[in-house]
PQR file with spaces between the fields and no chain letter, atoms N, CA, C, O and H, PARSE charges and radii, in Angstrom:
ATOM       1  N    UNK     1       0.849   -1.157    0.000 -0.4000 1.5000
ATOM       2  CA   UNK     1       0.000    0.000    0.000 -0.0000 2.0000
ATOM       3  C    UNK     1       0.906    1.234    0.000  0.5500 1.7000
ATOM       4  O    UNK     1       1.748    1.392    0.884 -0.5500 1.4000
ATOM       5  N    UNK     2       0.736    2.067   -0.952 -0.4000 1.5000
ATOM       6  CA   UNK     2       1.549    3.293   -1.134 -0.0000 2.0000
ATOM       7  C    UNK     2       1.638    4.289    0.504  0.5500 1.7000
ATOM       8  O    UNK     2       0.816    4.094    1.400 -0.5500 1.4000
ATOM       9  H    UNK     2       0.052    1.939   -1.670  0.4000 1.0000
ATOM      10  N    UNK     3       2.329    4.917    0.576 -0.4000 1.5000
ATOM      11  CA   UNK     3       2.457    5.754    1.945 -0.0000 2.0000
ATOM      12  C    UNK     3       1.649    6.474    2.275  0.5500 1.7000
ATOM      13  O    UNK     3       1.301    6.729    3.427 -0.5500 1.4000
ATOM      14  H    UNK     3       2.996    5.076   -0.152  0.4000 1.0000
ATOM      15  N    UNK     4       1.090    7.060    0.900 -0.4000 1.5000
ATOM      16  CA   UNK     4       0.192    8.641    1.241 -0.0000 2.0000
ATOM      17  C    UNK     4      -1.565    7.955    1.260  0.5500 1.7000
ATOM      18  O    UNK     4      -2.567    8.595    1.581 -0.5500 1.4000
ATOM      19  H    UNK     4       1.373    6.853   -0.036  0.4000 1.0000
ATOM      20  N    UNK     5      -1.516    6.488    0.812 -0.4000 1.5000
ATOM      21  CA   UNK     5      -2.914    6.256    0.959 -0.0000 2.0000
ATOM      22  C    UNK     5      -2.739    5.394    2.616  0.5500 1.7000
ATOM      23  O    UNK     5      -3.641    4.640    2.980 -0.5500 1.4000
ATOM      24  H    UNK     5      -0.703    5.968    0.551  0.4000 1.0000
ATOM      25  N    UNK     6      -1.967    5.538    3.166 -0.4000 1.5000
ATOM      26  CA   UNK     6      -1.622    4.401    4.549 -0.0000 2.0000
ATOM      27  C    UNK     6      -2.136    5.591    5.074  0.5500 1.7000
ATOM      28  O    UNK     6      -3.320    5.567    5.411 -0.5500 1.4000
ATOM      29  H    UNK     6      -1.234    6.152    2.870  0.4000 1.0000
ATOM      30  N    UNK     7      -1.277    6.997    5.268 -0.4000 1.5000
ATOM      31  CA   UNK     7      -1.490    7.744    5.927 -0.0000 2.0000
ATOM      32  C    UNK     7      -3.036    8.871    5.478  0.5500 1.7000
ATOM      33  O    UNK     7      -3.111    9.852    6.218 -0.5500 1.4000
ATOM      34  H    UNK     7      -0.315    7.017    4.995  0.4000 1.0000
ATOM      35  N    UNK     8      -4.032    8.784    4.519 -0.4000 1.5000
ATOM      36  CA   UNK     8      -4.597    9.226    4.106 -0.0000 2.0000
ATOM      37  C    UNK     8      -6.055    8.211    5.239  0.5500 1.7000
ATOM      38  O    UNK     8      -6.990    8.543    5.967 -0.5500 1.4000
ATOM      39  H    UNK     8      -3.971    7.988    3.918  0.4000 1.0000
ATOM      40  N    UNK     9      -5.623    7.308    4.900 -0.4000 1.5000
ATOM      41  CA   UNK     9      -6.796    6.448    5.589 -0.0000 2.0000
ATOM      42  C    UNK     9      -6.567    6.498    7.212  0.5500 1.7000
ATOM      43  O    UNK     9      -7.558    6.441    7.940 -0.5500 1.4000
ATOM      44  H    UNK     9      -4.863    7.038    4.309  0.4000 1.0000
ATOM      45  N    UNK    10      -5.163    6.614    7.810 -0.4000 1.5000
ATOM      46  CA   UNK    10      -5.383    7.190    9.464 -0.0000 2.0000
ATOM      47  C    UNK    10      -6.050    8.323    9.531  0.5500 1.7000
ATOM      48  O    UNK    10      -6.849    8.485   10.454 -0.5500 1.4000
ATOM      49  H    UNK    10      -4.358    6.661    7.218  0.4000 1.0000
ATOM      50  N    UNK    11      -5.838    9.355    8.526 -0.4000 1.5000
ATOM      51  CA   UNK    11      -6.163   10.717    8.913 -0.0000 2.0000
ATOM      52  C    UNK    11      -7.891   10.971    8.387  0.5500 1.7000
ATOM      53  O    UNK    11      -8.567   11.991    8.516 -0.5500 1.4000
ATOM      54  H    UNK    11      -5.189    9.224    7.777  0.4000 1.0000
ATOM      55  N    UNK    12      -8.240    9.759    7.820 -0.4000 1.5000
ATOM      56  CA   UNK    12     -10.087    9.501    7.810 -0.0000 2.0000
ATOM      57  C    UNK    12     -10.599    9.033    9.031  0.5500 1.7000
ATOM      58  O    UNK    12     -11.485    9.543    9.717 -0.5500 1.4000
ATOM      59  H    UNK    12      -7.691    8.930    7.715  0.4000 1.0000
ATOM      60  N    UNK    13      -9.882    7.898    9.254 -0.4000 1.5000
ATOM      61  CA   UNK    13     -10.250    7.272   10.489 -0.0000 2.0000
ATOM      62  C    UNK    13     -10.113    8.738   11.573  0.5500 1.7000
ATOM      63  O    UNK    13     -11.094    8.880   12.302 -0.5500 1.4000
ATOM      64  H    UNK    13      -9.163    7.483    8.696  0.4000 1.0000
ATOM      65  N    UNK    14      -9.446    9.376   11.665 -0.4000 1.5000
ATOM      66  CA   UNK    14      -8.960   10.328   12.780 -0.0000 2.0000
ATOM      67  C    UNK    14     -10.418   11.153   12.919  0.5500 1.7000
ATOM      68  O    UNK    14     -11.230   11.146   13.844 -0.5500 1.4000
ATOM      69  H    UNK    14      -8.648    9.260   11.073  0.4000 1.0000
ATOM      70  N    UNK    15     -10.429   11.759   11.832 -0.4000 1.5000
ATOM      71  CA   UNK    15     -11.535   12.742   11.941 -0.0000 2.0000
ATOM      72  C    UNK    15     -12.805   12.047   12.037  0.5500 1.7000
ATOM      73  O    UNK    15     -13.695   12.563   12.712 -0.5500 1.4000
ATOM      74  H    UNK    15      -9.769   11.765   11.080  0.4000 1.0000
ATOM      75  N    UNK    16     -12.988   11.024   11.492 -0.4000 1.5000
ATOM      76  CA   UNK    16     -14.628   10.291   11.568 -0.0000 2.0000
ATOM      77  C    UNK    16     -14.543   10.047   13.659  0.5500 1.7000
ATOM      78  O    UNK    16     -15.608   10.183   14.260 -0.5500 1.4000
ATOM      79  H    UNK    16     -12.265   10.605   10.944  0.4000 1.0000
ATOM      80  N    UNK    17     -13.252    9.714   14.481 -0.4000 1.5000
ATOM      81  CA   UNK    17     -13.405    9.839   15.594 -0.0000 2.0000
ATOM      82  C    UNK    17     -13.798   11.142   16.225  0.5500 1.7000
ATOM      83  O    UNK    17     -14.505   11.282   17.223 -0.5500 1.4000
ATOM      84  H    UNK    17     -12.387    9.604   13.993  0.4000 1.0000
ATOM      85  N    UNK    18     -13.213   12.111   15.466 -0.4000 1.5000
ATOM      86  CA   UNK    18     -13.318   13.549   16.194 -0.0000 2.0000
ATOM      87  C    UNK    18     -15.275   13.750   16.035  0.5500 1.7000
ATOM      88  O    UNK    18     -16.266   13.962   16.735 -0.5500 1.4000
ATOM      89  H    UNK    18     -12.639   11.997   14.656  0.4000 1.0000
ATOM      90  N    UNK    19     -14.953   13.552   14.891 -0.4000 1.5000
ATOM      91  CA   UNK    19     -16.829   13.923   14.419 -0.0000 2.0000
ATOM      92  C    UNK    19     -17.185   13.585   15.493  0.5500 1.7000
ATOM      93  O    UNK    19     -17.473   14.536   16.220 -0.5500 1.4000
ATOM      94  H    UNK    19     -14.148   13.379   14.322  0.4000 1.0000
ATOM      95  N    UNK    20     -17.344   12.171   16.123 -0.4000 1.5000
ATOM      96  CA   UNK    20     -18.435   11.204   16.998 -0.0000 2.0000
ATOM      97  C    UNK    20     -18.006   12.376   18.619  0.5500 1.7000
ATOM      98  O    UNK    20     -18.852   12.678   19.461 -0.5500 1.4000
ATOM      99  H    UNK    20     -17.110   11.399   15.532  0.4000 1.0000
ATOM     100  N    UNK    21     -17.071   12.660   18.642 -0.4000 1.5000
ATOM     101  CA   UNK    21     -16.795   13.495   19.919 -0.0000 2.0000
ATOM     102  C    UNK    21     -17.592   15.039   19.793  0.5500 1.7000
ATOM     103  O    UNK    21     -17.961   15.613   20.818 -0.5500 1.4000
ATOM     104  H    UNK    21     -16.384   12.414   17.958  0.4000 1.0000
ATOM     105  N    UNK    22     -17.713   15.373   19.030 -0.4000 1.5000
ATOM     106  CA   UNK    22     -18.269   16.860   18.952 -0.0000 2.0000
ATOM     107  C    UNK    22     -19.549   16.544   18.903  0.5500 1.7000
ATOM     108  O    UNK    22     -20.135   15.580   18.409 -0.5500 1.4000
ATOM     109  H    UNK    22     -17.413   14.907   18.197  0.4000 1.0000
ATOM     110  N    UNK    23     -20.161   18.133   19.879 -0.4000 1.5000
ATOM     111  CA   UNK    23     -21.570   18.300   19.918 -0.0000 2.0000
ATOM     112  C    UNK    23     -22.083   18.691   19.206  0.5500 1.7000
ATOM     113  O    UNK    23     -23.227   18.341   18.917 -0.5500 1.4000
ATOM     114  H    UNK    23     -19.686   18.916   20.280  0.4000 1.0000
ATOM     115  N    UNK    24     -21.292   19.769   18.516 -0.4000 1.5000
ATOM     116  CA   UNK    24     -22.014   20.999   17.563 -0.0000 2.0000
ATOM     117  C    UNK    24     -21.721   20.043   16.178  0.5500 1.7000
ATOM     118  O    UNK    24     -20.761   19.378   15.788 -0.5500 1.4000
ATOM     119  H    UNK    24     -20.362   20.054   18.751  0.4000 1.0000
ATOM     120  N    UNK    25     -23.326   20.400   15.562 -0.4000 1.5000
ATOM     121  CA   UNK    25     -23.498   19.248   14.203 -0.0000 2.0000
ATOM     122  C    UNK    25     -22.531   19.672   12.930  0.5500 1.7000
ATOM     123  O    UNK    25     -22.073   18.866   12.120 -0.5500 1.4000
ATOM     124  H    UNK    25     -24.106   20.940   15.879  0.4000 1.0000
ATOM     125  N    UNK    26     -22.332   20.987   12.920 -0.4000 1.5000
ATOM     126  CA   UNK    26     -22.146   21.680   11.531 -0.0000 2.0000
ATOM     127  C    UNK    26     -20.177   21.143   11.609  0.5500 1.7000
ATOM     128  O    UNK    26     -19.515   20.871   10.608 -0.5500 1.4000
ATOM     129  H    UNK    26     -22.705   21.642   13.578  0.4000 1.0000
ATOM     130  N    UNK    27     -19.795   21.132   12.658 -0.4000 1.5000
ATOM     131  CA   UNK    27     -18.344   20.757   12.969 -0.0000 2.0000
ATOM     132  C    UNK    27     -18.671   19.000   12.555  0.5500 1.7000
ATOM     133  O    UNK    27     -18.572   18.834   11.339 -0.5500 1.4000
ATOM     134  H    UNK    27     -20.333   21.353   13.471  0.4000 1.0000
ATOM     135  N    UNK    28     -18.902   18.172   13.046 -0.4000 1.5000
ATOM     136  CA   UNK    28     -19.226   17.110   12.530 -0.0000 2.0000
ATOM     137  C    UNK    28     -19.265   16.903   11.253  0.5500 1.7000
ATOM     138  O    UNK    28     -18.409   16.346   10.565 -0.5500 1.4000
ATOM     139  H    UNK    28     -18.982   18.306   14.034  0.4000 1.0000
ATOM     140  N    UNK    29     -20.688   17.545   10.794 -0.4000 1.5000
ATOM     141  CA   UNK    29     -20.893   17.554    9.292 -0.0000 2.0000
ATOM     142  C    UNK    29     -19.390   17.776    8.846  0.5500 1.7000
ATOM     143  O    UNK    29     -18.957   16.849    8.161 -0.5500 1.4000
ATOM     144  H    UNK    29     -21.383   17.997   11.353  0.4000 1.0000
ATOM     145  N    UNK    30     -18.625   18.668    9.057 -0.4000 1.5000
ATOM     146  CA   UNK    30     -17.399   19.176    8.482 -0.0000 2.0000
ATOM     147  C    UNK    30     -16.368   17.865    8.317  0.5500 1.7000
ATOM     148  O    UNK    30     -15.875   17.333    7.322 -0.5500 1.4000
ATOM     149  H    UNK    30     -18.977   19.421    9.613  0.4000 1.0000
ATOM     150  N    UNK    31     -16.290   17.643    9.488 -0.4000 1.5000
ATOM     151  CA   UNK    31     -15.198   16.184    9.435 -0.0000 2.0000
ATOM     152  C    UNK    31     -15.096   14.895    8.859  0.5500 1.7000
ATOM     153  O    UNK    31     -14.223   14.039    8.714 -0.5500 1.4000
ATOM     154  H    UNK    31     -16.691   18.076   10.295  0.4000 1.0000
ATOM     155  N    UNK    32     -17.075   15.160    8.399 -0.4000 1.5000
ATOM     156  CA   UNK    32     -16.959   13.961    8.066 -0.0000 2.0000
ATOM     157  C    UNK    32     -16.861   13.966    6.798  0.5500 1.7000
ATOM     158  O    UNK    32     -16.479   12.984    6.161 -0.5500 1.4000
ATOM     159  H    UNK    32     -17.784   15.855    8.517  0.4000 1.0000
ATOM     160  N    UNK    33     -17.258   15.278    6.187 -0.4000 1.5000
ATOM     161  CA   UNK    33     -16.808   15.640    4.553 -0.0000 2.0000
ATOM     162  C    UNK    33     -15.798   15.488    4.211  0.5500 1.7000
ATOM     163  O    UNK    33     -15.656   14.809    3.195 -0.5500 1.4000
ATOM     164  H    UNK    33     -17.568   16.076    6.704  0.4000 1.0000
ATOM     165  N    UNK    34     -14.421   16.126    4.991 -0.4000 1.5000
ATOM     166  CA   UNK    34     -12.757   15.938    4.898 -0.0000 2.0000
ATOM     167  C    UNK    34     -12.658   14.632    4.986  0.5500 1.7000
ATOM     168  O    UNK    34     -11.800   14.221    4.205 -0.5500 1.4000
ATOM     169  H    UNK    34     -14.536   16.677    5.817  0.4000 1.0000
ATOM     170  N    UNK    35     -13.302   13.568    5.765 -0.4000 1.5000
ATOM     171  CA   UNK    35     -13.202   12.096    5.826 -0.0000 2.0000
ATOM     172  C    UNK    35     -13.641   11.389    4.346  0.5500 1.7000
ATOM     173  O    UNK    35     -12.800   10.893    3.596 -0.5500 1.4000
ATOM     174  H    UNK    35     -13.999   13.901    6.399  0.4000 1.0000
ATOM     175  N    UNK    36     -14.347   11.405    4.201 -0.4000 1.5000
ATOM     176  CA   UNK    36     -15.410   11.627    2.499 -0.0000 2.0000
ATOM     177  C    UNK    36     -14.502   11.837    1.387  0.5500 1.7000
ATOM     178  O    UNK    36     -14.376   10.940    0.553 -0.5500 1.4000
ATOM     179  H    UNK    36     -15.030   11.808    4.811  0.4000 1.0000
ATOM     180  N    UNK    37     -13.704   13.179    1.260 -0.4000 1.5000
ATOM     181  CA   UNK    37     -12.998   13.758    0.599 -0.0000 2.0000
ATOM     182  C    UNK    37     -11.643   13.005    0.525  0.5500 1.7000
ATOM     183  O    UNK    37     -11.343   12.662   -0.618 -0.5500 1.4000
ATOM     184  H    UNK    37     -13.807   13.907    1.937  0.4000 1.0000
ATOM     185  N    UNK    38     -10.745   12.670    1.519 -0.4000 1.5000
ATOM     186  CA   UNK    38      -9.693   11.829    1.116 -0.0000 2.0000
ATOM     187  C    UNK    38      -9.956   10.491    0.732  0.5500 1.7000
ATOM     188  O    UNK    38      -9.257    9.819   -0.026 -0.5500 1.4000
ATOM     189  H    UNK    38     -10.988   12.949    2.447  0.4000 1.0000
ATOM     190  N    UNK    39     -11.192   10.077    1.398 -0.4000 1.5000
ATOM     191  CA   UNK    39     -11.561    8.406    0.834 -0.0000 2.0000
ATOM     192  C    UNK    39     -11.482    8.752   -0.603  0.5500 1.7000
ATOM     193  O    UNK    39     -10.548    8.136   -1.114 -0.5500 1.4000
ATOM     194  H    UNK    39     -11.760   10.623    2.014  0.4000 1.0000
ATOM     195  N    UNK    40     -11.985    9.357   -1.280 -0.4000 1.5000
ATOM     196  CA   UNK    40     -12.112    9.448   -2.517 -0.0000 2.0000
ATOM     197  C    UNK    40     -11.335    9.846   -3.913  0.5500 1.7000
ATOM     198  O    UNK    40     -11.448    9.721   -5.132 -0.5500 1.4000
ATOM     199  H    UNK    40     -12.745    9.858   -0.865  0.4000 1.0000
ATOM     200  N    UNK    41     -10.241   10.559   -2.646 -0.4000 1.5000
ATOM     201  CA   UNK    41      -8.673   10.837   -3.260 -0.0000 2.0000
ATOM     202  C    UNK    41      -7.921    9.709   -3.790  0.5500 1.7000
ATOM     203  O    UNK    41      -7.345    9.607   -4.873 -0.5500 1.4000
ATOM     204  H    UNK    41     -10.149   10.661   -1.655  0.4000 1.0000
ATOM     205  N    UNK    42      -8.075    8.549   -2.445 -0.4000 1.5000
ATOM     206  CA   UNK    42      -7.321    7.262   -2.128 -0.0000 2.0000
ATOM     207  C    UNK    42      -8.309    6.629   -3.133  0.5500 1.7000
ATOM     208  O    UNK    42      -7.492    5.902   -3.698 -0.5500 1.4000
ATOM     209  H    UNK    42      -8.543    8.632   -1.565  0.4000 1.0000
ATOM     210  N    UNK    43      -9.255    6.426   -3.644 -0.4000 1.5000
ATOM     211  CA   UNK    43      -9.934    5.467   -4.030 -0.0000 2.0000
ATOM     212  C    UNK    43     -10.088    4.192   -3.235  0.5500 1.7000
ATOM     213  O    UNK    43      -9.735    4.194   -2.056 -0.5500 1.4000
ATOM     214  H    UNK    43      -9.919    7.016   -3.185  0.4000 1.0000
ATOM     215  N    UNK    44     -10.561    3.164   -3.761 -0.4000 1.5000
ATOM     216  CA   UNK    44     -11.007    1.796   -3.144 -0.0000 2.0000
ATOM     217  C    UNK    44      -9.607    1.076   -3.185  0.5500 1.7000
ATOM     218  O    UNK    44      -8.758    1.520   -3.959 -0.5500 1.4000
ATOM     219  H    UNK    44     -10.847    3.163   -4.719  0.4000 1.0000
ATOM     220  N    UNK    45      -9.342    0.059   -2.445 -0.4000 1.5000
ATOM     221  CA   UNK    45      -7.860   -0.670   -2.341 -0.0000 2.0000
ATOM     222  C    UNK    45      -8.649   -1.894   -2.938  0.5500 1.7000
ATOM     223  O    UNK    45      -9.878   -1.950   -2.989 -0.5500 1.4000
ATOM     224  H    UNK    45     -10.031   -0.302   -1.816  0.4000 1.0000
ATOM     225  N    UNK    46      -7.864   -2.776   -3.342 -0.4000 1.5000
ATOM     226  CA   UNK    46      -8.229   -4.196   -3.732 -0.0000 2.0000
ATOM     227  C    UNK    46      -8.299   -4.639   -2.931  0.5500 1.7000
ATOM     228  O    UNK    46      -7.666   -4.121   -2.011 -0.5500 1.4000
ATOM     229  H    UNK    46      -6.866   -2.730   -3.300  0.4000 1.0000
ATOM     230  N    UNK    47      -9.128   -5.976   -2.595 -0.4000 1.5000
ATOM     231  CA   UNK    47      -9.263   -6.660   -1.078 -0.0000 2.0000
ATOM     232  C    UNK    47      -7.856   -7.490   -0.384  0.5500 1.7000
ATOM     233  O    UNK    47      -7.056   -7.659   -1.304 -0.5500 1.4000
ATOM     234  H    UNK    47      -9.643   -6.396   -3.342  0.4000 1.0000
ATOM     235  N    UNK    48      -7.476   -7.881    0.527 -0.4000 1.5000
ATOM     236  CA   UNK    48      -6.594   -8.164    1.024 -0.0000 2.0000
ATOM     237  C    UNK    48      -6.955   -9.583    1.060  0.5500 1.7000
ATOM     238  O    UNK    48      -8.025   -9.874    1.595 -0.5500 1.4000
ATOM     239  H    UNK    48      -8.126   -7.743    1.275  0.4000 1.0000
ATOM     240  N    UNK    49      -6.000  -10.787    0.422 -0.4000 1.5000
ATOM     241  CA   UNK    49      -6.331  -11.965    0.452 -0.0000 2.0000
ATOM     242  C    UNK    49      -5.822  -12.469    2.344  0.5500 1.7000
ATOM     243  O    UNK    49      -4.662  -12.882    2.352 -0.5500 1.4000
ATOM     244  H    UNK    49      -5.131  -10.551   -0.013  0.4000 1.0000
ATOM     245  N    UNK    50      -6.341  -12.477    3.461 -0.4000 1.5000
ATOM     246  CA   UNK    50      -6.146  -13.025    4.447 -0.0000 2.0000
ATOM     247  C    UNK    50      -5.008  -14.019    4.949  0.5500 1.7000
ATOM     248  O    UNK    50      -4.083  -13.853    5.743 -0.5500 1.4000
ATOM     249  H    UNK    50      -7.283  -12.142    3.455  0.4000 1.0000
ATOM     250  N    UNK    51      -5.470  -15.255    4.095 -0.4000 1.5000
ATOM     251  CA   UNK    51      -5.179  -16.664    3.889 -0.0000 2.0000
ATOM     252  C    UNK    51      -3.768  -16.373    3.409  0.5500 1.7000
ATOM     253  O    UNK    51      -2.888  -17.030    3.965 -0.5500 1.4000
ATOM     254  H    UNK    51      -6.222  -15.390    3.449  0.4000 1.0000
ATOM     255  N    UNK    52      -3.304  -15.290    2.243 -0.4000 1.5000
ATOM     256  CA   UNK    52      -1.952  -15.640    2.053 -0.0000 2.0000
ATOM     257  C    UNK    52      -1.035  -14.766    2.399  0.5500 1.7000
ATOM     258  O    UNK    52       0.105  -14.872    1.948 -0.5500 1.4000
ATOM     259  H    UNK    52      -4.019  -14.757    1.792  0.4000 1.0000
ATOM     260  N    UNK    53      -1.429  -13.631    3.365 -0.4000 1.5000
ATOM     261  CA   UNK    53      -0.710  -13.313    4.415 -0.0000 2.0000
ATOM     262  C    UNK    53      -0.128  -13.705    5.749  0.5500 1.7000
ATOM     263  O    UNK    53       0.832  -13.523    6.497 -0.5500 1.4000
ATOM     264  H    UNK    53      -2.355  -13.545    3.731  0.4000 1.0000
ATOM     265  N    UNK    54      -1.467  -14.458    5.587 -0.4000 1.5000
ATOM     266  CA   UNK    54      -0.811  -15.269    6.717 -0.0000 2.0000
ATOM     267  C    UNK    54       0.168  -16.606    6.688  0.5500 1.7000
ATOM     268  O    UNK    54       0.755  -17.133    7.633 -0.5500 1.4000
ATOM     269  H    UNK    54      -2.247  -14.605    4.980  0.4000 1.0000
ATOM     270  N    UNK    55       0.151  -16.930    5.473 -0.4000 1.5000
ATOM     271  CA   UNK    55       0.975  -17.863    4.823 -0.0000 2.0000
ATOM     272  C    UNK    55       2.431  -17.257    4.557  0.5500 1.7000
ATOM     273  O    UNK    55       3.490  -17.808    4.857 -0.5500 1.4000
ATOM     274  H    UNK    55      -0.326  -16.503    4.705  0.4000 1.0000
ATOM     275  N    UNK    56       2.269  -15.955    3.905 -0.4000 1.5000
ATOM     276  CA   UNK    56       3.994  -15.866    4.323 -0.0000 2.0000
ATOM     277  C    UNK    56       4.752  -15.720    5.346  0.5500 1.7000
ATOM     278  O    UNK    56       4.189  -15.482    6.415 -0.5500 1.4000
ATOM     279  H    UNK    56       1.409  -15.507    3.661  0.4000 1.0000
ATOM     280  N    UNK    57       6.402  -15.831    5.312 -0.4000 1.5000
ATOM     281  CA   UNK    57       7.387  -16.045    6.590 -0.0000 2.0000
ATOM     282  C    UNK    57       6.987  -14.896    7.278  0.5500 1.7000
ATOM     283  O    UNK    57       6.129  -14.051    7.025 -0.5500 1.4000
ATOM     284  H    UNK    57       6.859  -16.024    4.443  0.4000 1.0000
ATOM     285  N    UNK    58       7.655  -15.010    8.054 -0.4000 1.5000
ATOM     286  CA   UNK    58       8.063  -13.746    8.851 -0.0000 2.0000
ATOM     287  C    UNK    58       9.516  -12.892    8.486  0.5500 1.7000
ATOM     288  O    UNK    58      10.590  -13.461    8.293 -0.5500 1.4000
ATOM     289  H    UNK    58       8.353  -15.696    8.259  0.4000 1.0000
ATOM     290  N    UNK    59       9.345  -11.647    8.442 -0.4000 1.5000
ATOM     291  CA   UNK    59      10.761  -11.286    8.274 -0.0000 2.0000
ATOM     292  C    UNK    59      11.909  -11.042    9.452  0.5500 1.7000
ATOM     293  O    UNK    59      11.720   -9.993   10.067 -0.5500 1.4000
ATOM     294  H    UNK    59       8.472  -11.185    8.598  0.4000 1.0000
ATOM     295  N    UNK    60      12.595  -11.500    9.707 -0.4000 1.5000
ATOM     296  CA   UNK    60      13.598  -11.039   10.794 -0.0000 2.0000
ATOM     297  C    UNK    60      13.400   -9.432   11.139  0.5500 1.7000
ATOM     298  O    UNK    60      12.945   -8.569   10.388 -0.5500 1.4000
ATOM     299  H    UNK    60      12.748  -12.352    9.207  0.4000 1.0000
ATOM     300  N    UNK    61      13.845   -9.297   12.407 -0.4000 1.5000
ATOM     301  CA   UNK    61      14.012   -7.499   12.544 -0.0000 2.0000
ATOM     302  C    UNK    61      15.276   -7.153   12.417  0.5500 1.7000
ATOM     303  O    UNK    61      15.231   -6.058   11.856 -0.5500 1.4000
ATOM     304  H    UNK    61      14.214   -9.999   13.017  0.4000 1.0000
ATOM     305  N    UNK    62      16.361   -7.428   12.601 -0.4000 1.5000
ATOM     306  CA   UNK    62      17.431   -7.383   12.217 -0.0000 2.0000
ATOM     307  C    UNK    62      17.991   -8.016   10.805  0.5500 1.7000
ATOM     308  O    UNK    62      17.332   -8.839   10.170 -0.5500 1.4000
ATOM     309  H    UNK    62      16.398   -8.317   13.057  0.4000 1.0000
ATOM     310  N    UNK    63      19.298   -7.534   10.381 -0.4000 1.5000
ATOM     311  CA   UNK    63      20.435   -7.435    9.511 -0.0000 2.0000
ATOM     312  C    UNK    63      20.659   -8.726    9.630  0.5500 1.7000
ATOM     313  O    UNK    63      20.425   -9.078   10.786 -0.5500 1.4000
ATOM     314  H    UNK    63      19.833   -6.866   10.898  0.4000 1.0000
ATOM     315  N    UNK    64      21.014   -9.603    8.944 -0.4000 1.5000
ATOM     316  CA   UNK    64      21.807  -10.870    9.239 -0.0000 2.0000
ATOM     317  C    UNK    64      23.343  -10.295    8.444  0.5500 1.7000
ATOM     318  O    UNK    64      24.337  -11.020    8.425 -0.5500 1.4000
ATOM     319  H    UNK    64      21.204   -9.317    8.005  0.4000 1.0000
């Protein structure tokens, strides 16, 4: 997954949390448009096959 759609989709998720915290509607409404607005930047991702992620190794954390 490219960087700017990794970090595009925290910063949806972020604000769709802020929305649910605010009282005042028109601030809401707002966040959740900017949320709206980068989904749509990023477009849709292809689905993530589960099964063969979990099938590959693991990578070391270190250098060998």
């Amino acid at each position: 997954m490219p960087r700017y759609t990794s970090f595009a989709r925290e910063a949806a998720a972020t604000l769709l949390r802020m929305a649910k915290t605010t009282k005042d509607p028109q601030v809401a409404s707002g966040l959740i448009q900017r949320a709206a607005d980068l989904k749509d930047r990023t477009g849709e991702l292809p689905p993530v096959d589960i099964e063969a992620v979990a099938e590959e190794p693991k990578k070391p954390l270190t250098k060998n």
